[in-house]
Backbone bond lengths (Angstrom), bond angles and torsions (degrees), N, CA, C in turn:
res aa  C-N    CA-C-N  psi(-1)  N-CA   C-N-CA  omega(-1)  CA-C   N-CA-C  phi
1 X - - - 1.460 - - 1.530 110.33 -
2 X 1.361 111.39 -29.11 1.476 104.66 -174.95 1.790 120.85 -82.93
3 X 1.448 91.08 -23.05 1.155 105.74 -163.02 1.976 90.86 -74.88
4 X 1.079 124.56 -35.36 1.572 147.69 -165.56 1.647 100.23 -74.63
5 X 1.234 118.93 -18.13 1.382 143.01 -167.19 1.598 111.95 -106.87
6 X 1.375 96.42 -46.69 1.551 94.55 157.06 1.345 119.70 -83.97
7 X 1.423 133.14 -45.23 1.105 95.43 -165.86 1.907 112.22 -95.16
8 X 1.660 114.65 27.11 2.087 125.03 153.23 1.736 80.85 -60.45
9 X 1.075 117.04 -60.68 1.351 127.67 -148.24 1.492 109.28 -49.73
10 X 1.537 112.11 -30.06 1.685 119.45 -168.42 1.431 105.04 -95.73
11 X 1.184 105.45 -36.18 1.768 121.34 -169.66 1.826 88.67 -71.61
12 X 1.054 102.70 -44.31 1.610 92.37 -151.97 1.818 107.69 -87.12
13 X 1.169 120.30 -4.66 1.229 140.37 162.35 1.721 120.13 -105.53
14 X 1.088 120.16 3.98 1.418 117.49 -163.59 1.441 116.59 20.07
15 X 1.232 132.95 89.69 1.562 156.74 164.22 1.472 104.67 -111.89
16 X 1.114 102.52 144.05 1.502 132.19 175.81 1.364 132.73 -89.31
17 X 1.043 159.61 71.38 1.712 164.16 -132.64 1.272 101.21 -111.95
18 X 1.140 94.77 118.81 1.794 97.74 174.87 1.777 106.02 -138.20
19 X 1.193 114.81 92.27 1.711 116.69 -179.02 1.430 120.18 -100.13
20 X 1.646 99.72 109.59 1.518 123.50 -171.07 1.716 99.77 -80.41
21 X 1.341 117.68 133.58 1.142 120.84 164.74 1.661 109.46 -110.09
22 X 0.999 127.94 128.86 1.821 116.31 -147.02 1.552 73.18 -116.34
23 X 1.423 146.30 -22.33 1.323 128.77 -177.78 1.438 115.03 -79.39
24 X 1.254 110.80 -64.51 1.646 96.65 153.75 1.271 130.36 -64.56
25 X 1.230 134.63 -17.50 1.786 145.45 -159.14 1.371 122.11 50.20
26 X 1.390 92.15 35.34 1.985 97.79 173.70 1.583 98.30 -105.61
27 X 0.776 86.54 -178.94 2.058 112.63 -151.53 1.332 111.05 -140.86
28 X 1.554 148.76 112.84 1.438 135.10 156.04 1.899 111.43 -98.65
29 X 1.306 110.53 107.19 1.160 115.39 166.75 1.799 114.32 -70.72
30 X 1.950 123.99 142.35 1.359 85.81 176.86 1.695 93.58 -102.56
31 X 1.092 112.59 -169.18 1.581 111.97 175.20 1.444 118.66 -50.78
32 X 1.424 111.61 -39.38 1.937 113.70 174.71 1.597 93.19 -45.36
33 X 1.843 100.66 -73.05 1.529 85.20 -153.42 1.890 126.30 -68.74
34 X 1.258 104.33 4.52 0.959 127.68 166.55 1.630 111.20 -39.34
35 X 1.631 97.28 -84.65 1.674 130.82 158.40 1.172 99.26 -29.60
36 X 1.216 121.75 -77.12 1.599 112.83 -167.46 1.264 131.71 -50.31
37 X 1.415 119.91 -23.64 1.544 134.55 174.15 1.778 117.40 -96.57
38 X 1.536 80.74 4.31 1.921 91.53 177.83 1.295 111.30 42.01
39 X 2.087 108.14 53.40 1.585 119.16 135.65 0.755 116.22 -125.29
40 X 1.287 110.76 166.86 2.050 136.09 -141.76 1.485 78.65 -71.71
41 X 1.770 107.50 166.42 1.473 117.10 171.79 1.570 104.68 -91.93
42 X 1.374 98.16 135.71 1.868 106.63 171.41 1.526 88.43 100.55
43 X 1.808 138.84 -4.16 1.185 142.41 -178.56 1.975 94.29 -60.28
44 X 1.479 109.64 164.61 1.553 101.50 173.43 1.686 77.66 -158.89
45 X 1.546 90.40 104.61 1.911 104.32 -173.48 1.399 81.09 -67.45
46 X 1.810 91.42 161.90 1.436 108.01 171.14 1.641 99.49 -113.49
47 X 1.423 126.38 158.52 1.347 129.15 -152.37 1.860 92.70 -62.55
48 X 1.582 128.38 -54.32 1.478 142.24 170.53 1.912 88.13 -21.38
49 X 1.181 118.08 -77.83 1.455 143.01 -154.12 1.939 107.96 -46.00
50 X 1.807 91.85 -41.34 1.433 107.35 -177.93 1.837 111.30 -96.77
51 X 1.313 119.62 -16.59 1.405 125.22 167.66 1.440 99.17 -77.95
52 X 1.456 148.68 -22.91 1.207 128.70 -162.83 1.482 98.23 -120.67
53 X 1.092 132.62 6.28 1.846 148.13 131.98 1.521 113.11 -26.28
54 X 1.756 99.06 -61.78 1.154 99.39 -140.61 1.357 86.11 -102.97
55 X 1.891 114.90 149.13 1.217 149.50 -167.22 1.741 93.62 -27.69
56 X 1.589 109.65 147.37 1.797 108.88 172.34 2.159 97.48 -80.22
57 X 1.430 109.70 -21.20 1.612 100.25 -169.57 1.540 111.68 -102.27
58 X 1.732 102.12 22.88 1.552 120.38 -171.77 1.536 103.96 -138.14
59 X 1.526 124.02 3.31 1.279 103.51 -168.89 1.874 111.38 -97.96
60 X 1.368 97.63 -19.06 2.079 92.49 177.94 0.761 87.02 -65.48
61 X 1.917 134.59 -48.97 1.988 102.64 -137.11 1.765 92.61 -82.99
62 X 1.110 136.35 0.74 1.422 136.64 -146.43 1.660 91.54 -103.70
63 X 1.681 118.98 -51.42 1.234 125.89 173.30 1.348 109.87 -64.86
64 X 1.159 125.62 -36.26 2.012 131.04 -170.38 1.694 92.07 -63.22
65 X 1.560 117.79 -54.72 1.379 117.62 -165.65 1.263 96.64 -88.22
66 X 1.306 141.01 -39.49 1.866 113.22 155.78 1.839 125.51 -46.93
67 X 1.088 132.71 -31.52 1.112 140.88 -166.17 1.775 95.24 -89.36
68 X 1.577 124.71 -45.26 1.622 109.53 176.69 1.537 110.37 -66.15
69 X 1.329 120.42 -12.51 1.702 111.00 -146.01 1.961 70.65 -85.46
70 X 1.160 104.82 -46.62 1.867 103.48 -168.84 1.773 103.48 -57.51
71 X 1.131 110.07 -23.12 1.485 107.68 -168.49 1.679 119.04 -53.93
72 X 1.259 132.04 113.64 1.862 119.97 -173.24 1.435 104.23 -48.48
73 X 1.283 117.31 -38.05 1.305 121.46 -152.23 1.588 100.24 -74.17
74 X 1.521 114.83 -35.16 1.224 113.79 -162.68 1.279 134.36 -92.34
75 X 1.197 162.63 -81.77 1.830 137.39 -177.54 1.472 84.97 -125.57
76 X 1.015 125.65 -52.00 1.470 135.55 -175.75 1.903 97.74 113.89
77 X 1.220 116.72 5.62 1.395 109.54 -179.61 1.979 119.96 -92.62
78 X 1.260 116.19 -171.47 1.389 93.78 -178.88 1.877 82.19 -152.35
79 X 1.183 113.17 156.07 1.192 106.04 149.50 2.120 119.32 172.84
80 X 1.219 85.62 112.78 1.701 85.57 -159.42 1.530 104.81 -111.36
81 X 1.265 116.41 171.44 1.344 122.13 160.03 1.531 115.11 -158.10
82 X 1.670 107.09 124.54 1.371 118.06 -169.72 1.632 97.43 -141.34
83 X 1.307 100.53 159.01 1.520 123.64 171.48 1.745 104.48 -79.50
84 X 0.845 110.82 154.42 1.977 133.90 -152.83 1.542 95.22 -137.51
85 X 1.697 97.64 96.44 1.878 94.50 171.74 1.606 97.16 -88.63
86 X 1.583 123.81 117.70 1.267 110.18 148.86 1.296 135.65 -105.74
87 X 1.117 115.35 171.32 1.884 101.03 -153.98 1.530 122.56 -85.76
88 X 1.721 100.14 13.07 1.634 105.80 165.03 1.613 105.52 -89.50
């Protein structure tokens, strides 16, 4: 039920989910955020694919705050916001 709850919740807001597993280094894109980064559905960006997405005057601070969220030492949190060039 919850899970059915989240995803009324994604459909009905159009949000994007993208869950990085940094221990294995797999990734689940869902179809929104798919769309939103203007790749095909069933696409599975490769990290190259999703660094050259994102804005050229947004991509250090975007990598600096991806690289602390991985850090042991550091909060364990992540949280960025950048502009998304897609190629339409």
């Amino acid at each position: 039920a919850s899970e059915a709850r989240l995803r009324l919740a994604i459909e009905a807001t159009g949000i994007g989910i993208v869950d990085f597993d940094p221990v294995a280094g797999t990734n689940h894109w869902s179809d929104e955020a798919l769309r939103i980064w203007g790749f095909p559905d069933g696409h599975a960006p490769t990290p190259d694919e999703v660094w050259a997405r994102i804005h050229a005057d947004d991509v250090a601070e975007a990598r600096r705050r991806t690289l602390a969220s991985l850090d042991p030492d550091g909060p364990g949190t992540f949280h960025t916001e950048h502009r998304v060039e897609r190629p339409d």
